[in-house]
BADRENGU-278089 format. One line per 8 residues: number of its first residue (from 1); their letters; for each residue x, y, z of N, C-alpha, C. Coordinates in steps of 0.02 Angstrom, whole numbers. Each point is the difference from the previous one (the first is absolute). Example, Ala and Ser with C-alpha at 12.3 -4.5 7.8 and 13.67 -1.06 7.14 Angstrom:
! BADRENGU-278089
1 = as = 660,-284,390,-45,59,0,45,60,0  -18,53,-36,42,59,3,-39,55,37
This chain:
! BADRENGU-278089
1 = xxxxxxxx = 1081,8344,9492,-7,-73,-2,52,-30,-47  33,-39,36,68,-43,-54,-50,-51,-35  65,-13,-73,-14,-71,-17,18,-51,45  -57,-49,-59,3,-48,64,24,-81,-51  37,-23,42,20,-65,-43,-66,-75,8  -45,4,34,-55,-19,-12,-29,-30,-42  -34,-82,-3,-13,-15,-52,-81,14,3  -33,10,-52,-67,20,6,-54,-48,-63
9 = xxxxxxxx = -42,-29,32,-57,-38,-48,-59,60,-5  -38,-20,-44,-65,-3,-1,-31,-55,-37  -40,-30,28,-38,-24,-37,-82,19,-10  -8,7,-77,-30,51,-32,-67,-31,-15  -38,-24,42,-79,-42,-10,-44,42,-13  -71,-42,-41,-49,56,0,-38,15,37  -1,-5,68,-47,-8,48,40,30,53  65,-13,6,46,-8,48,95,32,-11
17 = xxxxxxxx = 11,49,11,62,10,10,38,-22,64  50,-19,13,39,-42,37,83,55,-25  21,23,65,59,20,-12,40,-35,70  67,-14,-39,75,-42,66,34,53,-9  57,10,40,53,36,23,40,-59,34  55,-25,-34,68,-9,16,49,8,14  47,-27,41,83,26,-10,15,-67,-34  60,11,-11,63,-45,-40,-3,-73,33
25 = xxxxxxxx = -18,-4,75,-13,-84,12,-64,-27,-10  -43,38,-36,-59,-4,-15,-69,5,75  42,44,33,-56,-3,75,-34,51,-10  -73,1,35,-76,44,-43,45,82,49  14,45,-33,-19,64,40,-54,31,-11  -44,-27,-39,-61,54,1,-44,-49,-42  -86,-5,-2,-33,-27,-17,-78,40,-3  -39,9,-71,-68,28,9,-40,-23,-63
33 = xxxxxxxx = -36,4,3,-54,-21,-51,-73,54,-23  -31,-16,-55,-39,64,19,-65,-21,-59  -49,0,22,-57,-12,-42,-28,53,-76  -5,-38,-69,-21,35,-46,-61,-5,-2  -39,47,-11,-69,11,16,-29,-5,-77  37,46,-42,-26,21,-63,50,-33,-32  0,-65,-34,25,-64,-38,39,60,-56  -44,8,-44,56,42,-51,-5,59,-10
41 = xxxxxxxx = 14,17,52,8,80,25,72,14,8  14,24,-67,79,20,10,52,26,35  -51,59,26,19,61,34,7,-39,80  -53,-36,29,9,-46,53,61,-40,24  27,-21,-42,50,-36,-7,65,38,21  -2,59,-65,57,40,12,-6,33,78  -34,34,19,-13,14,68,18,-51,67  -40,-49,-23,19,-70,41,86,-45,27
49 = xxxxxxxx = 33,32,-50,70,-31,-37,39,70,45  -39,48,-10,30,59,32,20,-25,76  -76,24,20,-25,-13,63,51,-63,51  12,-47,-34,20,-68,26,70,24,6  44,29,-49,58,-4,-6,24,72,61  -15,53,-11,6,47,68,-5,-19,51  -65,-49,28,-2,-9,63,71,-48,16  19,-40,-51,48,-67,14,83,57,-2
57 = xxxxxxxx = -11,47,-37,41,44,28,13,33,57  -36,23,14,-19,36,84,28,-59,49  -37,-59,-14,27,-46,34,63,-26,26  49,-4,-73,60,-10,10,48,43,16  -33,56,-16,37,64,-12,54,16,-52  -10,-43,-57,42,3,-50,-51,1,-81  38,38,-40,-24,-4,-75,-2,-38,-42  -76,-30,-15,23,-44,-43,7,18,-80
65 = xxxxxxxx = 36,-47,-23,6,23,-76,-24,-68,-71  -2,-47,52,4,-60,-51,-67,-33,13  -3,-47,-42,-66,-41,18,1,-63,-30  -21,-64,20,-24,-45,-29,-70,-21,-12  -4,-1,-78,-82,-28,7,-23,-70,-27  -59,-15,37,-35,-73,-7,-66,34,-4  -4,-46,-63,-72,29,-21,-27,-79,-64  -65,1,27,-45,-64,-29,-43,43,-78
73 = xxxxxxxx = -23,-46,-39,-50,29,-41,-16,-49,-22  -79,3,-35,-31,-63,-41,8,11,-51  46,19,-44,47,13,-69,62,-35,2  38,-30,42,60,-16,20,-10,-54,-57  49,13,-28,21,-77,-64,59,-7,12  10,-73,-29,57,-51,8,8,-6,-68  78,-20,-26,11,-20,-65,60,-40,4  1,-66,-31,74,-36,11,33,-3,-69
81 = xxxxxxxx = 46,7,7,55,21,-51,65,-73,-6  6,-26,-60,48,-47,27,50,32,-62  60,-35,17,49,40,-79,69,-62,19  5,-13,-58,51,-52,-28,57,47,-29  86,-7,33,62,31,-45,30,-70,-9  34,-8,-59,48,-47,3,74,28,-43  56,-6,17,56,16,-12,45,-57,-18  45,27,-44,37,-39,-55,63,-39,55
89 = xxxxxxxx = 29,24,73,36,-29,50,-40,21,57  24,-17,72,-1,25,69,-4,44,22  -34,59,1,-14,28,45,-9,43,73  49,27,16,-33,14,98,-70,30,-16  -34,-41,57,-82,56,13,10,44,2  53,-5,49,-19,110,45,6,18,-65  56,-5,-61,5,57,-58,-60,1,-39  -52,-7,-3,-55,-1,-41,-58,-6,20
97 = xxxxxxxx = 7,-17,75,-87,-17,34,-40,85,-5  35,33,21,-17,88,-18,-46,15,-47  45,1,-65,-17,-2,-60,-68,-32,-15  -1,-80,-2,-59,-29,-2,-43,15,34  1,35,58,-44,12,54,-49,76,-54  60,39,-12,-26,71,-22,-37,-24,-81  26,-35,-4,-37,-13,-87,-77,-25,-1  -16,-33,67,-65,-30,18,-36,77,2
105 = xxxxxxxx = 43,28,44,-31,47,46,-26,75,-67  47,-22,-47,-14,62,-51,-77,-42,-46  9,-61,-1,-66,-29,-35,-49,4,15  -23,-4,62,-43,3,46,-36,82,0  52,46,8,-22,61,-15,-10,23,-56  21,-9,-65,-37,-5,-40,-67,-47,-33  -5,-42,15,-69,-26,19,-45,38,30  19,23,61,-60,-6,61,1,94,10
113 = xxxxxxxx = -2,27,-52,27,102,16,-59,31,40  -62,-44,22,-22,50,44,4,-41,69  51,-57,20,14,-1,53,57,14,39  -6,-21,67,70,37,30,12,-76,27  63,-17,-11,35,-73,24,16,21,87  -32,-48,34,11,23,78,49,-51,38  3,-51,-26,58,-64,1,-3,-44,-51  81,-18,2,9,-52,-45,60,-40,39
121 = xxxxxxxx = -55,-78,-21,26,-31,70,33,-62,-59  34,-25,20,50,-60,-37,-37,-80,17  -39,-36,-16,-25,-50,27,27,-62,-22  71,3,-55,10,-57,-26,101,-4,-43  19,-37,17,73,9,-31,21,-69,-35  12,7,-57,1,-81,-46,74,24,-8  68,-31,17,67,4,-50,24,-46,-14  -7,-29,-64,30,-61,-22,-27,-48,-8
129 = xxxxxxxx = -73,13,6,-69,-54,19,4,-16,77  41,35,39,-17,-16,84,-25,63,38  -61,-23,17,-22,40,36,38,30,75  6,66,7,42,31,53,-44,18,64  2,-31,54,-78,24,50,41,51,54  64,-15,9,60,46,63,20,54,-45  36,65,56,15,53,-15,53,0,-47  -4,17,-75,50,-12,-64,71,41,48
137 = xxxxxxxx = 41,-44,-30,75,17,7,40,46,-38  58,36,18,24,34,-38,37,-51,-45  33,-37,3,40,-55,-58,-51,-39,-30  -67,-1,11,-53,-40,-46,-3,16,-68  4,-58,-52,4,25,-85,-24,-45,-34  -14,21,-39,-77,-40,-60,11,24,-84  -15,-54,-29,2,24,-80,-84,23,-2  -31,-47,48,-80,12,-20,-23,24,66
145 = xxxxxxxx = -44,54,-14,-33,27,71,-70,10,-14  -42,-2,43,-76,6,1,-20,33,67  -27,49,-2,-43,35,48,-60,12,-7  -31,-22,28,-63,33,28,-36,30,56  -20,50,-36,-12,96,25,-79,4,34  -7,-10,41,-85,32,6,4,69,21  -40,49,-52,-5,82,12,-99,-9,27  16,73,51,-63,19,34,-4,70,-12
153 = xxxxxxxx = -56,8,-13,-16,61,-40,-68,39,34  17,62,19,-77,43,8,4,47,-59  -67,30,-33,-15,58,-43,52,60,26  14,10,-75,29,62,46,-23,49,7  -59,11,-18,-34,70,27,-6,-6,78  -35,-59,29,9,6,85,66,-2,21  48,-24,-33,63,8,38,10,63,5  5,45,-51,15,81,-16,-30,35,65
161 = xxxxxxxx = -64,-30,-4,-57,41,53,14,-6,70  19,-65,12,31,-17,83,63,37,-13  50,-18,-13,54,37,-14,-6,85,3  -34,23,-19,-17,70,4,-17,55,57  -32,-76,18,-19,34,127,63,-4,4  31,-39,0,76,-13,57,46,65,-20  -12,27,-81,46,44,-11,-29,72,16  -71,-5,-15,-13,71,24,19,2,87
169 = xxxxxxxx = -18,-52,9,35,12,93,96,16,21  9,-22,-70,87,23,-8,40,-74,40  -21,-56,-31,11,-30,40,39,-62,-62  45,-26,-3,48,-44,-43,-19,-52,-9  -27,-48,-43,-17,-67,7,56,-39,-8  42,-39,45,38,-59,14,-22,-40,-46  -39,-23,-12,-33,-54,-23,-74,-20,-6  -20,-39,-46,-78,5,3,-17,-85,1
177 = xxxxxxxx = -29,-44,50,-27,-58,-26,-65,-14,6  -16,-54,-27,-86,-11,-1,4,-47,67  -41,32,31,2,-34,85,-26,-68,10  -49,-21,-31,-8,-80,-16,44,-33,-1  46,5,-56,72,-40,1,32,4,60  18,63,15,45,19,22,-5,-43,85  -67,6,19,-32,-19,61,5,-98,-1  -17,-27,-29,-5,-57,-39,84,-31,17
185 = xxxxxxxx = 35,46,-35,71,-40,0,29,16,82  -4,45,37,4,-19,63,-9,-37,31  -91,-7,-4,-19,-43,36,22,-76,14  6,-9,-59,28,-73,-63,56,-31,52  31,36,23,40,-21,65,-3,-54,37  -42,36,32,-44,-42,66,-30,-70,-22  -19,-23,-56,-32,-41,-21,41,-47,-49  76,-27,45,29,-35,-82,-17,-79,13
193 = xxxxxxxx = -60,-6,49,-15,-76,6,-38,-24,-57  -17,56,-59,-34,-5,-40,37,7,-97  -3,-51,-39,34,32,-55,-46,40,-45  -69,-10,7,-31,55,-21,-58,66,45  23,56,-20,-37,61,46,-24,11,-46  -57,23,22,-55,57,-38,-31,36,59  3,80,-34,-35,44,44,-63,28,-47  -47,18,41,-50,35,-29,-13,70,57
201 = xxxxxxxx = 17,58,-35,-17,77,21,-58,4,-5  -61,37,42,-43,12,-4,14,76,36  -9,50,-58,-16,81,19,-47,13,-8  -14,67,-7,-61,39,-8,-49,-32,-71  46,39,-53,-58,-27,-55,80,-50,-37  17,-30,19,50,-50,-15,36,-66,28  0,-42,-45,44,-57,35,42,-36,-40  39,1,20,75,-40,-41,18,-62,37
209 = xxxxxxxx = 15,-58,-56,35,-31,13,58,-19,-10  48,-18,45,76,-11,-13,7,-78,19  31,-41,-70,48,-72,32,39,-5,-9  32,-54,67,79,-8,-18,-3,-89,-4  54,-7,-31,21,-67,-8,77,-6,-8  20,-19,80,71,-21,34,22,60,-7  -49,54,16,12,67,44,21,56,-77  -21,-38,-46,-4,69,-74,-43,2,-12
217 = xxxxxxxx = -22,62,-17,-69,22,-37,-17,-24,-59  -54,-43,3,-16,-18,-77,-71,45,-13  -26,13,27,-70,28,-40,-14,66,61  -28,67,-24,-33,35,22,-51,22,-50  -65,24,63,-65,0,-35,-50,68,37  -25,43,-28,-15,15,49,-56,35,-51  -71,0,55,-77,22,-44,-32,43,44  -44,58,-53,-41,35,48,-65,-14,40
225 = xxxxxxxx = 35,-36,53,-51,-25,54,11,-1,59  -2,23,67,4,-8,53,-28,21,49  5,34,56,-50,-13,67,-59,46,4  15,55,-63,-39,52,23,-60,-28,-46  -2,-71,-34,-56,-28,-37,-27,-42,41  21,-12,35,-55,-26,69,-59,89,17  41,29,20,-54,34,17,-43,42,-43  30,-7,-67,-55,23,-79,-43,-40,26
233 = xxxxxxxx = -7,-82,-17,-39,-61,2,-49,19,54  24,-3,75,-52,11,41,-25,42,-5  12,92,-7,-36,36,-13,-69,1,-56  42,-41,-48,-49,-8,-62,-59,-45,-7  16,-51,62,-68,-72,-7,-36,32,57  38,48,68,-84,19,65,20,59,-28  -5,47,-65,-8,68,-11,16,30,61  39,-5,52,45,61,32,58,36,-26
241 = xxxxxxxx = 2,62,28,59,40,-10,68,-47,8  56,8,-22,78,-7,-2,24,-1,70  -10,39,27,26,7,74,-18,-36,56  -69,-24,-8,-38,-41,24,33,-92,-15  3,21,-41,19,-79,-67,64,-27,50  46,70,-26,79,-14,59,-16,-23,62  -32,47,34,1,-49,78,-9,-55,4  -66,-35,-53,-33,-65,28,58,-43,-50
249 = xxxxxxxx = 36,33,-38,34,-54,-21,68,-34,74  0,59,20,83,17,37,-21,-53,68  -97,10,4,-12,-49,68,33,-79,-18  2,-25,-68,12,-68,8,102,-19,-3  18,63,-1,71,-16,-3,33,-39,44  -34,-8,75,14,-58,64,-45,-30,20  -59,8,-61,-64,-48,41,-24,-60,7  82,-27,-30,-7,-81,4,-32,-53,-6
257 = xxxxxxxx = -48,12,-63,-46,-14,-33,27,-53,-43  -65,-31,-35,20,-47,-44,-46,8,-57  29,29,-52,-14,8,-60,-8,-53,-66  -58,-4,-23,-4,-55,-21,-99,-8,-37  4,-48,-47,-86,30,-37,-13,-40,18  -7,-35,59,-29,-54,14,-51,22,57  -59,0,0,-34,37,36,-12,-35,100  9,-80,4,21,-7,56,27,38,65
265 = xxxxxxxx = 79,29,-45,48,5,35,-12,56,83  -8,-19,42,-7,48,72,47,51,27  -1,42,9,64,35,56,-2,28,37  30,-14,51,-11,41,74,-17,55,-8  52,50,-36,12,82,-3,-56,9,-37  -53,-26,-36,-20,3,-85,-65,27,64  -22,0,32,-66,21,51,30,71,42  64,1,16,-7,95,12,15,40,-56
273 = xxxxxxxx = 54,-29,-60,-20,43,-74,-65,19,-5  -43,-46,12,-60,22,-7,-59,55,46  55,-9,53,-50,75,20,31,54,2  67,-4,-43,40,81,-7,-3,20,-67  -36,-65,-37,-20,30,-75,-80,20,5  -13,45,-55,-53,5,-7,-41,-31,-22  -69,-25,21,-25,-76,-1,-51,0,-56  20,33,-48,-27,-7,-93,65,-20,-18
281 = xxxxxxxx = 70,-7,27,53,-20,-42,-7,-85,35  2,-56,-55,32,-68,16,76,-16,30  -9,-20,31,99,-30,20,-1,-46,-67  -40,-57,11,25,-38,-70,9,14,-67  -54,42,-19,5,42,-45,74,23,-24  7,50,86,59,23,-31,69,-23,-3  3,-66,43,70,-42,-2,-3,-12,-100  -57,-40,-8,3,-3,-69,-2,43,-58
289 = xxxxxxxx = -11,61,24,55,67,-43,49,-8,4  41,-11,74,72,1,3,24,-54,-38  -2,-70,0,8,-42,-7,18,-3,-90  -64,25,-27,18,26,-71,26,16,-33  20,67,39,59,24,-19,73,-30,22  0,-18,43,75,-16,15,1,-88,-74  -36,-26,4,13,-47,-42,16,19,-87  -41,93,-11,5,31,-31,100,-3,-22
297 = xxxxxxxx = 25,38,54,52,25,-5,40,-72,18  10,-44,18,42,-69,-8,-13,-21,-77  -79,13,-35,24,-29,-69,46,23,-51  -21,76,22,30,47,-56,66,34,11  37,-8,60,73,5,8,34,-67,-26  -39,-60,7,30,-53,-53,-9,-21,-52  -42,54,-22,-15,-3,-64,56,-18,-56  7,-50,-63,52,18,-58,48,-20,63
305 = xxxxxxxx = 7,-31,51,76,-10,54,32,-54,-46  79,29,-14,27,-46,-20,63,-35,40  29,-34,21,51,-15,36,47,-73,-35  56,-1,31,46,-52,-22,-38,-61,-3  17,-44,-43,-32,-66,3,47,-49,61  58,33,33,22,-45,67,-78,30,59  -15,38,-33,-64,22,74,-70,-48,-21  9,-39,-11,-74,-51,-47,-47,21,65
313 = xxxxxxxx = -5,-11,44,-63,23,52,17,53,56  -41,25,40,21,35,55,25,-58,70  -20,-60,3,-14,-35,72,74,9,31  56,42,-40,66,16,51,8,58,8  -63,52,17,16,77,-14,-67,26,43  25,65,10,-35,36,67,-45,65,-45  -58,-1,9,-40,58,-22,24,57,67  14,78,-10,-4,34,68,-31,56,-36
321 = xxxxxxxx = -58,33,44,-40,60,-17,31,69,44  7,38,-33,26,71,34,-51,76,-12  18,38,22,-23,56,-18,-68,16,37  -46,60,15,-34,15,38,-73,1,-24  1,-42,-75,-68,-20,-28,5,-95,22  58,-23,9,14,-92,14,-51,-6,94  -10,62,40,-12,10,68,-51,-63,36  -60,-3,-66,-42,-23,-17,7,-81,21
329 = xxxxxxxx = 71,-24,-6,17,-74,-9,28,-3,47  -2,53,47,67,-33,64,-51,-38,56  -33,14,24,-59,-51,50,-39,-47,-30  -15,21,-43,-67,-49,-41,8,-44,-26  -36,-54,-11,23,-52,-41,-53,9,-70  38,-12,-54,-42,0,-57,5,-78,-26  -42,-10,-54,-12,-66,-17,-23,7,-64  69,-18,-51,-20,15,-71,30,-59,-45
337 = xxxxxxxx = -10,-7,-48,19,-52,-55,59,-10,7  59,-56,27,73,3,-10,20,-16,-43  4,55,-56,22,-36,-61,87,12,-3  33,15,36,58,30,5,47,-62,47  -35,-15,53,12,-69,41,88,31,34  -14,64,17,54,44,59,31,-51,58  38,-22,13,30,-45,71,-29,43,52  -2,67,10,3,17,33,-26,91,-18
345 = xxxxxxxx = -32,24,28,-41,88,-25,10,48,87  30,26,1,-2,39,38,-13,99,-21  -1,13,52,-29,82,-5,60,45,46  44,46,-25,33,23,39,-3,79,11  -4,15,79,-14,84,4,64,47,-2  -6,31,-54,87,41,-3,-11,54,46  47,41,23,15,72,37,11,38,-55  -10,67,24,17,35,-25,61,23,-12
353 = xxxxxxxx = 60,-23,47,59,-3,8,40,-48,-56  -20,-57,14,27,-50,-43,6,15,-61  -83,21,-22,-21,8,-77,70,86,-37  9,8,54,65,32,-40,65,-4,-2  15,-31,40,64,-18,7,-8,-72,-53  -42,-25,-28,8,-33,-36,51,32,-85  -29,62,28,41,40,-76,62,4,7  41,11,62,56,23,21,46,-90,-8
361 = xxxxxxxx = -26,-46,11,18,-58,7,13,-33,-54  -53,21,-53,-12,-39,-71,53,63,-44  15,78,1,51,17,-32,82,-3,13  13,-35,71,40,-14,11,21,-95,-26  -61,-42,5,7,-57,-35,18,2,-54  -35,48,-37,-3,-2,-76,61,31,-36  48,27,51,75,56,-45,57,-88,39  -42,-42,47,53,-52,10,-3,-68,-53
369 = xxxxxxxx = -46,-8,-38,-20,-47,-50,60,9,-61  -36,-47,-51,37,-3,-52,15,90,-58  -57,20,25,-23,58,-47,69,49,29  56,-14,55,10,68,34,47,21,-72  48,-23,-12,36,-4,-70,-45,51,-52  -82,-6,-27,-33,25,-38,-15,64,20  -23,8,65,-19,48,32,47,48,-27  70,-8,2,37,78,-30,-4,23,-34
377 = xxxxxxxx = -3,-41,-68,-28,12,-59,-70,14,-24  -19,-6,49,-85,19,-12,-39,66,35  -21,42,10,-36,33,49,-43,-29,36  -2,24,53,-10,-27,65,-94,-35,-39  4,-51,11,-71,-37,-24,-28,-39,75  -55,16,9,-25,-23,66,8,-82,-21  49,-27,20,13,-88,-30,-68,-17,68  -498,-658,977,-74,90,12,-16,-65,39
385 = xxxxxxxx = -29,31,44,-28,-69,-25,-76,3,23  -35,24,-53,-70,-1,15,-24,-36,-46  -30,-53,11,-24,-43,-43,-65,-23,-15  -34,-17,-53,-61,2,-22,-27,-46,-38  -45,-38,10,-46,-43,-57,-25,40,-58  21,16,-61,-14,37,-34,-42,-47,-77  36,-43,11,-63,-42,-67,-10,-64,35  -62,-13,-15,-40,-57,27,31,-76,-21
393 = x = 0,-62,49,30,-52,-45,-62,-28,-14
């Protein structure tokens, strides 16, 4: 079996592995996914990571050697960094943007020694007191410069530990990003009718939020809460088993219901739920488990949210829900407090395809930005329309 020039994702979920196979124009040659059964079962993983990557071999008939990874956690921290140089004449950037870049980058790590920096993204350029928003020039020069740095950070004991499958499999990490972002700034695309985005991830036992404002990241957030606490909740209020919990949660994912504590409310579908559930469990009941929680996880991903004071409200900005705990919101209408006052909330269903080539897209964006200059000097640092009534007017 030859090498293979092949670009290769994984994205590394806890519920869910997702592997792409690329060539160089970014077209899928190979695609698989594969269910984790045993959450932190190490040995699973490594097996799993195995398993995925042979067959995508067999497939192509070539060796792989490299890998990219996207991977979420409810540890993921954000830290913004701003830093003021001023010089006695003029300046070129290019001769010193490096430098300043690495001096952040050495502070930060000493600060933060049990994390691992997974990007560091540039969100701000002051020279001369003028703010710079276009791609800096090589003849651009300043006595006074100001940057500001936002670093994203996972523990590094889980980095070590993910990092550790890919190598016992003998396999090179290209690069590592946190897939929230990474997914987020793709998407961000499609949507520039909007100057402010916000996404909210909903995974297994996690959900992150990412915003942008005029397409830069100002805030990521991300808490341990997500879909698999729907089915704690139900299991825990009709005392059934987990497995049980999953199905009847998974029945309302298209059941086009209307969620809501208002006890009125009627629904067509809401009378055969009821004869495929077991008839000691409530439907209303249990919309208003769901309901709980999801209002749960909208408070506390915006929890402490801080954003620019040009963003004074949301009414010019798009809420979009992703991920395979958000499933919940794609038919249904919910009806909750608008304290957020969204223009507009939609729910979008990713592929499994997309969700990796998002990596391949975002490390090729990210070596074309301002950072490509830093990048040498640095080691490689990981830098719809389905629509929904989702809060009541």
């Amino acid at each position: 079996m030859k090498k293979s020039n092949s670009l290769c994702v994984i994205d590394y979920g806890s519920s869910l592995l997702r592997l792409g196979v690329f060539d160089e124009k970014f077209n899928c040659l190979h695609s698989s996914s594969k269910n984790i059964i045993e959450k932190n079962n190490h040995d699973e993983y490594l097996k799993s990571i195995n398993l995925l990557v042979r067959e995508a071999e067999k497939k192509i008939s070539n060796h792989l050697e490299n890998v990219f990874i996207l991977y979420d956690d409810s540890e993921i921290l954000s830290v913004d960094l701003s830093i003021k140089k001023n010089f006695d004449q003029k300046v070129l950037i290019k001769d010193v943007y490096s430098s300043i870049i690495e001096e952040c980058n050495q502070l930060i790590k000493s600060n933060y020694i049990n994390k691992k920096i997974i990007h560091i993204i540039i969100t701000r350029h002051i020279f001369d007191g003028r703010e710079i928003t276009e791609n800096l020039k090589n003849d651009l020069s300043a006595k006074s410069i100001i940057i500001e740095i936002k670093f994203i950070f996972l523990p590094i004991e889980k980095y070590t530990e993910i990092t550790n499958v890919f190598k016992k499999n003998n396999l090179e990490i290209s690069n590592f990003f946190c897939s929230s972002y990474v997914k987020s700034f793709s998407y961000i695309n499609s949507l520039s009718d909007y100057n402010y985005v916000t996404f909210i991830d909903i995974g297994w036992e996690r959900s992150t939020l990412t915003s942008f404002y005029n397409k830069k990241l100002i805030c990521i957030n991300s808490i341990p809460v997500g879909g698999n606490h729907f089915t704690k909740d139900i299991s825990k209020i009709f005392k059934i088993d987990l497995q049980e919990s999953e199905s009847i949660k998974k029945l309302f994912n298209k059941s086009e219901l209307e969620f809501s504590y208002d006890q009125n409310i009627n629904n067509k579908n809401e009378k055969f739920l009821k004869k495929i559930i077991n008839k000691n469990i409530s439907v209303d009941l249990l919309k208003k488990v769901i309901l709980s929680r999801i209002e749960e996880i909208i408070e506390l991903v915006f929890k402490n949210f801080h954003y620019s004071e040009k963003v004074n409200n949301f009414s010019n900005s798009i809420l979009v829900l992703t991920g395979n705990g958000s499933k919940l919101l794609d038919k249904n209408t919910f009806y909750m407090n608008d304290e957020y006052n969204f223009k507009e909330i939609i729910f979008y269903e990713e592929k499994d395809i997309e969700i990796c080539l998002t990596g391949l897209k975002f490390d090729i964006n990210s070596h074309d930005s301002d950072l490509k200059e830093v990048q040498k000097s640095l080691k490689k640092i990981g830098i719809f329309e389905k629509f929904f009534n989702f809060f009541g007017k």
